[in-house]
Backbone as ProteinMPNN parsed JSONL, in Angstrom:
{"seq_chain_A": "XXXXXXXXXXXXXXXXXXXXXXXXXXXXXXXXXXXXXXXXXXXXXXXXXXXXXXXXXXXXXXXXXXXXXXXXXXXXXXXXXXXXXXXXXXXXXXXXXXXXXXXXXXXXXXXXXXXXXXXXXXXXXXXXXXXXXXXXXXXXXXXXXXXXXXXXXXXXXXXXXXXXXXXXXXXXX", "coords_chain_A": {"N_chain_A": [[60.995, -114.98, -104.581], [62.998, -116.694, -107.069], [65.066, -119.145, -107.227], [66.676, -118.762, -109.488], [67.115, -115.614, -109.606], [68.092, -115.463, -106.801], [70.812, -116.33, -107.28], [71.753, -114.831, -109.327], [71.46, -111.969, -107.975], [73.495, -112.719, -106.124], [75.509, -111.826, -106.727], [76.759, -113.221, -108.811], [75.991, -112.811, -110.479], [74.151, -112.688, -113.52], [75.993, -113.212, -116.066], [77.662, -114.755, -114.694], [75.897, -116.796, -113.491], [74.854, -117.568, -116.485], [77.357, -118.625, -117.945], [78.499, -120.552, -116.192], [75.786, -122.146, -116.866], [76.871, -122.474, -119.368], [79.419, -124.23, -119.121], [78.405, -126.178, -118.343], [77.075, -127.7, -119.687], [78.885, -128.011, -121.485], [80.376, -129.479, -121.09], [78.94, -131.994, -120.437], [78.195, -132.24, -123.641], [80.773, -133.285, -124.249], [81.601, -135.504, -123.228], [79.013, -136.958, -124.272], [80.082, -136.772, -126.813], [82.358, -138.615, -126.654], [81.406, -140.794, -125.715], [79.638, -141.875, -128.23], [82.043, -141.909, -130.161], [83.045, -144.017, -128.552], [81.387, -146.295, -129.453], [78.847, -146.031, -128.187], [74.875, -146.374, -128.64], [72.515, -144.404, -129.172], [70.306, -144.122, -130.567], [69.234, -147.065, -130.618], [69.217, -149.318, -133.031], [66.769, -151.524, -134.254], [67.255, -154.54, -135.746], [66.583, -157.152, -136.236], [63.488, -157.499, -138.881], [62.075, -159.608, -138.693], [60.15, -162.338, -137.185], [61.699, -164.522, -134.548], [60.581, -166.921, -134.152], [59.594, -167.781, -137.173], [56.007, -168.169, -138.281], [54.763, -167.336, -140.738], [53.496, -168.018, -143.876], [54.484, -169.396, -146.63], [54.428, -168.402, -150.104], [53.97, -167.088, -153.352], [53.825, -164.599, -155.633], [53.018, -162.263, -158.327], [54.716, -160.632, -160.023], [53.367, -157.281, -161.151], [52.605, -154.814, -162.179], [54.658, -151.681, -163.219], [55.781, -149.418, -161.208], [56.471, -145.87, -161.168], [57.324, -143.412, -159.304], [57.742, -139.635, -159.236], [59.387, -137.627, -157.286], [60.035, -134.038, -156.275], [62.906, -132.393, -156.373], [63.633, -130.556, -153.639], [66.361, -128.765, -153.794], [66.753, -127.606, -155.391], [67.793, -128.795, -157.537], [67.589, -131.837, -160.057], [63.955, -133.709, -160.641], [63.64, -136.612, -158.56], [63.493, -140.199, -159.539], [61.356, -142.621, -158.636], [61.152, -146.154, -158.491], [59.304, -149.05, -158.184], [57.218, -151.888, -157.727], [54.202, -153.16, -158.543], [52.587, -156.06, -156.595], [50.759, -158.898, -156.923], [48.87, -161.719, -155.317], [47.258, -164.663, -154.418], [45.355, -165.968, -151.618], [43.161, -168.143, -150.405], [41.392, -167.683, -152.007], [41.002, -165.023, -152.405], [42.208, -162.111, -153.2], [44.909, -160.158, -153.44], [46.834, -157.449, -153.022], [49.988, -155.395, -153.139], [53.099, -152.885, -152.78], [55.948, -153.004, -153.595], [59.791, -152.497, -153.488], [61.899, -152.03, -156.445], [63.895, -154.757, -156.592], [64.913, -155.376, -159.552], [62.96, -157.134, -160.96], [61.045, -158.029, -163.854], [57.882, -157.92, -165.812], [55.415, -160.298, -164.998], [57.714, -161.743, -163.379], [57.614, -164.279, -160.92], [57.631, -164.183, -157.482], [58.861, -164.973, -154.718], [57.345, -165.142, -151.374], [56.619, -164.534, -148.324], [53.644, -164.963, -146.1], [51.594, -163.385, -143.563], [49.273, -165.729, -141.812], [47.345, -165.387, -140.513], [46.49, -162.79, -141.247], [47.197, -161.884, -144.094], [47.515, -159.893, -145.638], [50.032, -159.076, -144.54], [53.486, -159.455, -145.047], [56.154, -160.332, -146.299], [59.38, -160.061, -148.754], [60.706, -162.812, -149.983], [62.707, -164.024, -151.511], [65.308, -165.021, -153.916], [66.757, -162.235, -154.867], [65.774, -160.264, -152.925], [67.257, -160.854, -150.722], [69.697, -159.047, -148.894], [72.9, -159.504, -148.547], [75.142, -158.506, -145.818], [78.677, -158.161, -144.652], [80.571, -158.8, -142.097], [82.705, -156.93, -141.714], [80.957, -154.608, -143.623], [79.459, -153.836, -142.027], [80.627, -153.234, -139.599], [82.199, -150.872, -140.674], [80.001, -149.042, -141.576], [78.77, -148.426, -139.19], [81.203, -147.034, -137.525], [81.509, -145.02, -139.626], [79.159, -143.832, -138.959], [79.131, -143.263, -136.301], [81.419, -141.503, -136.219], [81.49, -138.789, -137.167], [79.177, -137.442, -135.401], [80.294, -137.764, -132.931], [82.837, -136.416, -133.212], [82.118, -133.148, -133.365], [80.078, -132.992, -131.472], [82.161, -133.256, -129.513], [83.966, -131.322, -130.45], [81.986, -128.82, -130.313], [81.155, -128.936, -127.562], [83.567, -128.431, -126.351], [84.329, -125.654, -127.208], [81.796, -124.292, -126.105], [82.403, -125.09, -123.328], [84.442, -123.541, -123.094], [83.898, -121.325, -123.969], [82.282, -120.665, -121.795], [83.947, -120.598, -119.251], [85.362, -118.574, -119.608], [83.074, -116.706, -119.414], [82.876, -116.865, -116.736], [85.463, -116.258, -115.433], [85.417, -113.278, -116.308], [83.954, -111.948, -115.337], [84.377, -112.864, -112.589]], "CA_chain_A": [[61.975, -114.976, -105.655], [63.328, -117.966, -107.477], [66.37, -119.483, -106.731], [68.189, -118.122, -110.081], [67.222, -114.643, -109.302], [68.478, -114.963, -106.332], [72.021, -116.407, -107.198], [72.076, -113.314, -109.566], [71.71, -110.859, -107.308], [74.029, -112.765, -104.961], [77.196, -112.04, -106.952], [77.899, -114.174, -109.873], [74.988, -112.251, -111.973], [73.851, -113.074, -115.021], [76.819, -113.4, -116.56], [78.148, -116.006, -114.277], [75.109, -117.937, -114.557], [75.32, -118.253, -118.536], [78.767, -119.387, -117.799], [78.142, -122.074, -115.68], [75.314, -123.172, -117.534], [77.53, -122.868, -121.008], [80.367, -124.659, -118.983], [78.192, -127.754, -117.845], [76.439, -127.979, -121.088], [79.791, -128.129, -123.232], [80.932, -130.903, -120.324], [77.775, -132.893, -120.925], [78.721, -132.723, -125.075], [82.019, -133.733, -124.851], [81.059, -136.644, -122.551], [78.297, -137.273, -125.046], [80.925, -137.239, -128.099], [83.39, -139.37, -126.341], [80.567, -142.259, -125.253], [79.638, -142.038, -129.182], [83.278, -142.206, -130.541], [83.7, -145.536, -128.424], [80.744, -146.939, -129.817], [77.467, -146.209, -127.654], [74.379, -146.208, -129.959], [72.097, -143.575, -128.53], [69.008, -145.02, -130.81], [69.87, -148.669, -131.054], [68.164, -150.061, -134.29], [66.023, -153.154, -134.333], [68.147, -155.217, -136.544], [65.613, -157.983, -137.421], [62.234, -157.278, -138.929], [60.92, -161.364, -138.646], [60.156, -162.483, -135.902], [62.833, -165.407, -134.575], [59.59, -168.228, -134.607], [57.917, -167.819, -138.277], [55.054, -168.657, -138.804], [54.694, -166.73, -142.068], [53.537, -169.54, -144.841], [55.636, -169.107, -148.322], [53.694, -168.372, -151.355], [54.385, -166.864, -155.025], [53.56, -163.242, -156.26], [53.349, -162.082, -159.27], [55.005, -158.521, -160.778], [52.34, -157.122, -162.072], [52.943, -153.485, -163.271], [56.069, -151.47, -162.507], [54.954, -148.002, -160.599], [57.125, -144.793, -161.294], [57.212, -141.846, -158.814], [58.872, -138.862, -159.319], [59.497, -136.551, -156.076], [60.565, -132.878, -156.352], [64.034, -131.992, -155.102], [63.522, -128.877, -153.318], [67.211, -128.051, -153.549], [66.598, -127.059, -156.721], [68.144, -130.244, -158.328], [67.048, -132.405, -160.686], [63.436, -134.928, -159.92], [63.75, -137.986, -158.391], [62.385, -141.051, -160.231], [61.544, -144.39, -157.383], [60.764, -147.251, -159.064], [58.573, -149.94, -157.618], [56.162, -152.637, -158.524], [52.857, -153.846, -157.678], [52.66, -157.517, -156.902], [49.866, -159.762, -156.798], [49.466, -162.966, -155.186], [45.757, -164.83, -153.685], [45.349, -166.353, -150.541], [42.204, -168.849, -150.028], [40.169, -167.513, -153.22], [40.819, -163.459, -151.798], [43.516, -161.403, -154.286], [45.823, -159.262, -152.471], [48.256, -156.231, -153.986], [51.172, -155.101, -152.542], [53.534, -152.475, -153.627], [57.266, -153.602, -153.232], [60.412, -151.891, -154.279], [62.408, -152.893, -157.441], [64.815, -155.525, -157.104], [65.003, -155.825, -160.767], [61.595, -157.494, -161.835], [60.472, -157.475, -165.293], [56.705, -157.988, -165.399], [55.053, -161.254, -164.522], [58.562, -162.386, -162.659], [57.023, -164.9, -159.968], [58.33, -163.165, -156.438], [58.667, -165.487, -153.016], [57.304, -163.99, -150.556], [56.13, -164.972, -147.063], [52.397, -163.817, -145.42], [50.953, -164.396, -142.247], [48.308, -166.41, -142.267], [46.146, -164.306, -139.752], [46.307, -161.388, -141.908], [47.66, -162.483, -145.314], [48.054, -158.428, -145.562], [51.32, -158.841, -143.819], [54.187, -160.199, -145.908], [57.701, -160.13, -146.632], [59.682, -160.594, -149.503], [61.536, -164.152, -149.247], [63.21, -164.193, -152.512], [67.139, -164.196, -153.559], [66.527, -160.428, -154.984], [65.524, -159.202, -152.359], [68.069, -160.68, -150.093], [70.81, -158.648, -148.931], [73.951, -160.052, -147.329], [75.951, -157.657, -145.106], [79.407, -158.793, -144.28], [80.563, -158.069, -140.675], [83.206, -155.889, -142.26], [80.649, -153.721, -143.928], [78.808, -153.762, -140.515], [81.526, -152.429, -138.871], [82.542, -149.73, -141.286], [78.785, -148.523, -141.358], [78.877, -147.784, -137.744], [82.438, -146.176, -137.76], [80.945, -143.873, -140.073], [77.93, -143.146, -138.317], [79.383, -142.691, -134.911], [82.919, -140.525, -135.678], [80.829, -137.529, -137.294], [78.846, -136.862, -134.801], [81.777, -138.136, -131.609], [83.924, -135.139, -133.266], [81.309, -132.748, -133.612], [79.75, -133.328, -130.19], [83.39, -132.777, -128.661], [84.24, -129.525, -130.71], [80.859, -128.034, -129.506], [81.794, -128.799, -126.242], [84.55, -127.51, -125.98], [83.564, -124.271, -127.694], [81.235, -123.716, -125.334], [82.829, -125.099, -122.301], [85.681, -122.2, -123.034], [83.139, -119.68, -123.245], [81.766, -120.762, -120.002], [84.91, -119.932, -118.485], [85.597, -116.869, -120.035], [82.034, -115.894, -118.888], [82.896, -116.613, -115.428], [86.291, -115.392, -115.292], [85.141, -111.978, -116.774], [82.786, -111.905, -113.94], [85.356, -112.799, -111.169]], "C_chain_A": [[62.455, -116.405, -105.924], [64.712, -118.418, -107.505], [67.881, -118.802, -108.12], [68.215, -116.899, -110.141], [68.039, -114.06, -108.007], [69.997, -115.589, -106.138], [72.847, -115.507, -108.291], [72.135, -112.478, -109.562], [73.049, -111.486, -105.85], [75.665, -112.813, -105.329], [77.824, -112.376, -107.837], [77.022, -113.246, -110.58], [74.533, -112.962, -112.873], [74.448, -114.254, -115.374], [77.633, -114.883, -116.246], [77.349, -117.103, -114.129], [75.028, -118.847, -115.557], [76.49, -119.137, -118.371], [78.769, -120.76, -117.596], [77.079, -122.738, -116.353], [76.0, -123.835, -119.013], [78.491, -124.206, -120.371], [79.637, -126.524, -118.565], [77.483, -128.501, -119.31], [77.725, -128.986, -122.017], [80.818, -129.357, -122.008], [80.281, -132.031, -120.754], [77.987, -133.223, -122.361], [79.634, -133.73, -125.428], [81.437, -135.077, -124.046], [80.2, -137.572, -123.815], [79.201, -138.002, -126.53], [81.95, -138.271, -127.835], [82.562, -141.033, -125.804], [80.38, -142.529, -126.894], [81.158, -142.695, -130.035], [83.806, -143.857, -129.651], [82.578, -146.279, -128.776], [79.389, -147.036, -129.475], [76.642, -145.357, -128.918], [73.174, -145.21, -128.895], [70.497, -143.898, -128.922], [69.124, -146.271, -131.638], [68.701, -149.103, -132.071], [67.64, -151.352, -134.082], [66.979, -153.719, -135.848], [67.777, -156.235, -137.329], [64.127, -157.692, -137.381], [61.324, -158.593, -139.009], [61.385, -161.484, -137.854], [61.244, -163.982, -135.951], [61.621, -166.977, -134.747], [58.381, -167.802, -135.752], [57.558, -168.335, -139.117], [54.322, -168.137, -139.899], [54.629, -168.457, -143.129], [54.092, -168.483, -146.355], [54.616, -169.195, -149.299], [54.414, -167.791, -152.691], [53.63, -165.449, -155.197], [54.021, -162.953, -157.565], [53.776, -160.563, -159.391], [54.103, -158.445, -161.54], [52.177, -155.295, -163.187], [54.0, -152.789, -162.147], [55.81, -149.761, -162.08], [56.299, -147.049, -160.338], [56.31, -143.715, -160.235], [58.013, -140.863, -158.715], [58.713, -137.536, -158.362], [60.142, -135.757, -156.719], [61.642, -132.791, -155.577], [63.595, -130.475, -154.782], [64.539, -128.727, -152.733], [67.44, -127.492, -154.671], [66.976, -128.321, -157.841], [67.094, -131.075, -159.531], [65.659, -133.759, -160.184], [64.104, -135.883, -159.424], [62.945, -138.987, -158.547], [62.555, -141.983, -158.957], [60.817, -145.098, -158.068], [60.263, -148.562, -158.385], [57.723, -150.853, -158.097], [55.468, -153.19, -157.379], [52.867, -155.206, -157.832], [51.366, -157.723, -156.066], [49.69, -161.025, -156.349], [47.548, -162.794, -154.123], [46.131, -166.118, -152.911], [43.729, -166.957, -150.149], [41.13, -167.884, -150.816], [40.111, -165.487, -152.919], [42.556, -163.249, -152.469], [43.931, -160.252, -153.485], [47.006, -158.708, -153.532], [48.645, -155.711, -153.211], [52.136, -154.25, -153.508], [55.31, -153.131, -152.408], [58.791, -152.582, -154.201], [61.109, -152.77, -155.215], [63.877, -153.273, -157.149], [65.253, -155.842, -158.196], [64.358, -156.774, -161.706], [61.639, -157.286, -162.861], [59.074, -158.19, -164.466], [56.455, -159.378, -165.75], [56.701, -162.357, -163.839], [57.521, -162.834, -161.383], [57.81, -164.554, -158.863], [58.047, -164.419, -155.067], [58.653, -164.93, -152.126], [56.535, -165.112, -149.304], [54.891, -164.435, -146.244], [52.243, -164.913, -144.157], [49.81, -164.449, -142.171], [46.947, -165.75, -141.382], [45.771, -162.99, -140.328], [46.848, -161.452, -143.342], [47.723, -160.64, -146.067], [49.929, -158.124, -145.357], [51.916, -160.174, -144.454], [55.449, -160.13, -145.392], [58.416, -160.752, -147.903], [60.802, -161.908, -149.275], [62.608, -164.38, -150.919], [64.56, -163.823, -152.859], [67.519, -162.743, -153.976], [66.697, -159.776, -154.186], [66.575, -159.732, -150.541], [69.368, -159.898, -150.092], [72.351, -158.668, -148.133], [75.076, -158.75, -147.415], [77.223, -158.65, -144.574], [79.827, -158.176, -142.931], [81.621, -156.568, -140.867], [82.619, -154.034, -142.687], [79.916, -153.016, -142.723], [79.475, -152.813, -139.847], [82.323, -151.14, -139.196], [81.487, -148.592, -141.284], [78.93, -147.701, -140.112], [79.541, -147.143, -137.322], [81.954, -145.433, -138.379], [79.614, -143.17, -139.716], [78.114, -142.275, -136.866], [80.537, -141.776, -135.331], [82.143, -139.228, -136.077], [79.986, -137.114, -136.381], [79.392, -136.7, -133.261], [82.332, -136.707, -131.685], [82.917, -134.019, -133.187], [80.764, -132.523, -132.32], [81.068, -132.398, -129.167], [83.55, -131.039, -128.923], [83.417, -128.735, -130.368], [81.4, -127.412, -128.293], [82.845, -128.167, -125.56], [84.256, -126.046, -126.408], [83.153, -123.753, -126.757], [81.487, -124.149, -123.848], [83.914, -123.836, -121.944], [85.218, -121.371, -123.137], [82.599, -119.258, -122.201], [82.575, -119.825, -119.307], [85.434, -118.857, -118.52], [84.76, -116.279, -119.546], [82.31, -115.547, -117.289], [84.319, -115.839, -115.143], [86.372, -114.153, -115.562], [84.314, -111.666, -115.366], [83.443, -112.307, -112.753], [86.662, -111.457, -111.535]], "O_chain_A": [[62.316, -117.256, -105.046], [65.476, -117.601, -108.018], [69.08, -118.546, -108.009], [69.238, -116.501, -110.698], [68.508, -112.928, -107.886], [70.507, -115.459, -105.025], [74.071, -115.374, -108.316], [72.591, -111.772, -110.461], [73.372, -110.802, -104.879], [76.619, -113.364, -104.779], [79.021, -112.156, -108.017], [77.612, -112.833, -111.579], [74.689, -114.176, -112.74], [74.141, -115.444, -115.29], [78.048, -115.75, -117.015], [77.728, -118.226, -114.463], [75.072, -120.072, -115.671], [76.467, -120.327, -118.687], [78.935, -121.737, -118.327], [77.26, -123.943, -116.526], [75.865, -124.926, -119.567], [78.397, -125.248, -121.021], [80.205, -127.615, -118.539], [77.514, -129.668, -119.7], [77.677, -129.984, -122.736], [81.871, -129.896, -122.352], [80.846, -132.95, -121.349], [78.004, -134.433, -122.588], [79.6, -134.61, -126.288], [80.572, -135.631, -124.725], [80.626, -138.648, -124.234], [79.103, -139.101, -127.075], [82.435, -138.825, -128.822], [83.136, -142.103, -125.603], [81.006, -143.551, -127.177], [81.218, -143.859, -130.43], [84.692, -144.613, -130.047], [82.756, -147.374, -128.243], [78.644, -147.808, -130.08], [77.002, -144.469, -129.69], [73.161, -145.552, -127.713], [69.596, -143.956, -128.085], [69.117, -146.454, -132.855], [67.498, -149.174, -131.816], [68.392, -152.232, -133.664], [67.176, -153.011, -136.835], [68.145, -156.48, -138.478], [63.492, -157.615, -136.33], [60.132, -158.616, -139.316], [62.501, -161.132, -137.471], [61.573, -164.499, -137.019], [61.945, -167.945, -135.434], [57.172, -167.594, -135.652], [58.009, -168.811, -140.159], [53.159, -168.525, -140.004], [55.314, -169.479, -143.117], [54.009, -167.325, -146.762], [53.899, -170.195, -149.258], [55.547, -168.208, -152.93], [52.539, -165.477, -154.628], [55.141, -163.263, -157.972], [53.216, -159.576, -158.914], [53.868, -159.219, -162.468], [51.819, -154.939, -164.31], [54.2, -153.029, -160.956], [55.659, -148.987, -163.026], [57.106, -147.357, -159.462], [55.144, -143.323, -160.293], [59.072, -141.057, -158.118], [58.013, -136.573, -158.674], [60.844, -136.152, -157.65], [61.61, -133.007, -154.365], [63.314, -129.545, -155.537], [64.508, -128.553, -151.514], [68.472, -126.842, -154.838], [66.319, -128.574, -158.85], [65.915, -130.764, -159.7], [66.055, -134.699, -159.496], [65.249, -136.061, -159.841], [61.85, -139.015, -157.985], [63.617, -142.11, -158.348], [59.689, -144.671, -158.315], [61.229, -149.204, -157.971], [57.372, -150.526, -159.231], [55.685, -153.504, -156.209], [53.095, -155.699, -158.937], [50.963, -157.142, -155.058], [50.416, -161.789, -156.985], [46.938, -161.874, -153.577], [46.877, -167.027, -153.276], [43.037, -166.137, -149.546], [40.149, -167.411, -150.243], [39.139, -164.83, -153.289], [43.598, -163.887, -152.311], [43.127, -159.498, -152.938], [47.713, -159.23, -154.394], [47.876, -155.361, -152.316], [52.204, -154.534, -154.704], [55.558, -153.445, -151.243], [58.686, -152.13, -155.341], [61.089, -153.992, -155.066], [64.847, -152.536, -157.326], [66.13, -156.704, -158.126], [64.795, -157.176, -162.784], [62.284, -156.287, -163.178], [58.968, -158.696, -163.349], [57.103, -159.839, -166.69], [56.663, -163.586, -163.895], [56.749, -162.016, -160.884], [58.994, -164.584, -159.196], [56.915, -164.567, -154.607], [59.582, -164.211, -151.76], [56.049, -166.225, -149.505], [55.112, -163.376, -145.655], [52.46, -166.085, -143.849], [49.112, -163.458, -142.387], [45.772, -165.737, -141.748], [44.874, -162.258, -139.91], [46.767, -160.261, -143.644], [48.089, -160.558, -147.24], [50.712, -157.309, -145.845], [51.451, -161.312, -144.514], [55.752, -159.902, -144.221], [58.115, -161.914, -148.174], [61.653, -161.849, -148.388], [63.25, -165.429, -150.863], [65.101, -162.794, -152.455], [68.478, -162.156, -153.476], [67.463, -158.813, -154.212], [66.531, -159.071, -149.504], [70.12, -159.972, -151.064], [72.724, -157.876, -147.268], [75.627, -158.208, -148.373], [76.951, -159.765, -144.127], [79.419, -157.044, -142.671], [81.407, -155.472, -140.349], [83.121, -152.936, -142.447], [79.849, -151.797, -142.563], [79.011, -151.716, -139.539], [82.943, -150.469, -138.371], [81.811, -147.425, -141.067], [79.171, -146.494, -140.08], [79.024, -146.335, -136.55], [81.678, -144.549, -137.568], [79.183, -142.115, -140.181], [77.605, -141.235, -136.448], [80.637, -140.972, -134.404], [82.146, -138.427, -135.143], [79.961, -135.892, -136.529], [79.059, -135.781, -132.512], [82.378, -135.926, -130.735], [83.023, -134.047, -131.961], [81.173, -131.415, -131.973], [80.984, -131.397, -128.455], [83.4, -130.042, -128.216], [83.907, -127.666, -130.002], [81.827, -126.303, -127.972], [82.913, -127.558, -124.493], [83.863, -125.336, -125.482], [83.765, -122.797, -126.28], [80.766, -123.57, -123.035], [84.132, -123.333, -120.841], [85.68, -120.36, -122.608], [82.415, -118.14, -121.72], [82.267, -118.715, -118.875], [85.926, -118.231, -117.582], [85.114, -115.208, -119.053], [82.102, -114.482, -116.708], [84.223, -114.743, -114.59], [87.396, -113.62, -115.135], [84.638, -110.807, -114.546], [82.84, -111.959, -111.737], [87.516, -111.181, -110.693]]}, "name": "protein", "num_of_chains": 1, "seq": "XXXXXXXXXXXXXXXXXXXXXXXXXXXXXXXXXXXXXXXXXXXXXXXXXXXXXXXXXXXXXXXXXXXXXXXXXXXXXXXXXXXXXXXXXXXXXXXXXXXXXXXXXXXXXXXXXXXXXXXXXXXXXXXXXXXXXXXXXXXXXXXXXXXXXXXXXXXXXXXXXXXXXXXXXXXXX"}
């Protein structure tokens, strides 16, 4: 026999089982919601996508046509149009296209962009468009709103089901 068969024939049952597992569960939540609510990131984001030494060489792209797609809402809602453009730009006599989203291109806007020279595949846009400055402010509001919805949320679970725990077991004592 297996050890939780035989601590439910030895008295607590079932019932007191469930309990205790509801009651460690909805401990483990609140724990969980209260490490969130002070700020722990549970899947910490990479924050920069270039590397800190690059060696990306700077070139010029052109906008070359402006590429509409329109996804289905399947909440019944109205499409959704995404707007993008294809840019062009050649690298040692070899023409390379890239699709990029719209910063606000019109067509043949010249685009700065950055490739690496081992793969001239691999870019980035370098241009003031497509920069976007974050202030530490907005930084810090971002994250406040990312972490308190699921902090509170987490907790109220927890508790929920830490108080049914105990009800389970106290019904059962």
């Amino acid at each position: 026999m297996n050890e939780i068969t035989l601590l439910a024939k030895s008295g607590l049952g079932w019932q007191g089982i469930g309990g205790i597992i509801l009651l460690l569960t909805g401990i483990g939540l609140i724990y969980f919601g209260i490490k969130a609510l002070q700020g722990y990131r549970f899947f910490p984001e990479q924050e920069h996508n270039i590397p800190e030494e690059d060696h990306y060489e700077p070139t010029q792209a052109k906008a070359l046509q402006k590429v509409k797609t329109t996804m289905p809402d399947f909440n019944g809602g109205e499409d959704r149009v995404f707007t993008e453009w294809k840019i062009g730009y050649t690298i040692d006599g070899e023409k390379y296209t890239q699709i990029v989203t719209d910063n606000g291109y019109e067509k043949g806007d010249m685009i700065d962009i950055k490739y690496n020279p081992e793969n001239p595949q691999e870019f980035y846009l370098d241009d003031e468009k497509s920069k976007v400055e974050v202030t530490e402010e907005e930084k810090e509001a971002e994250e406040k709103e990312e972490k308190t919805p699921f902090g509170y949320a987490a907790i109220a679970i927890g508790v929920l089901l830490g108080v049914f725990g105990v009800v389970m077991l106290i019904d059962k004592l």
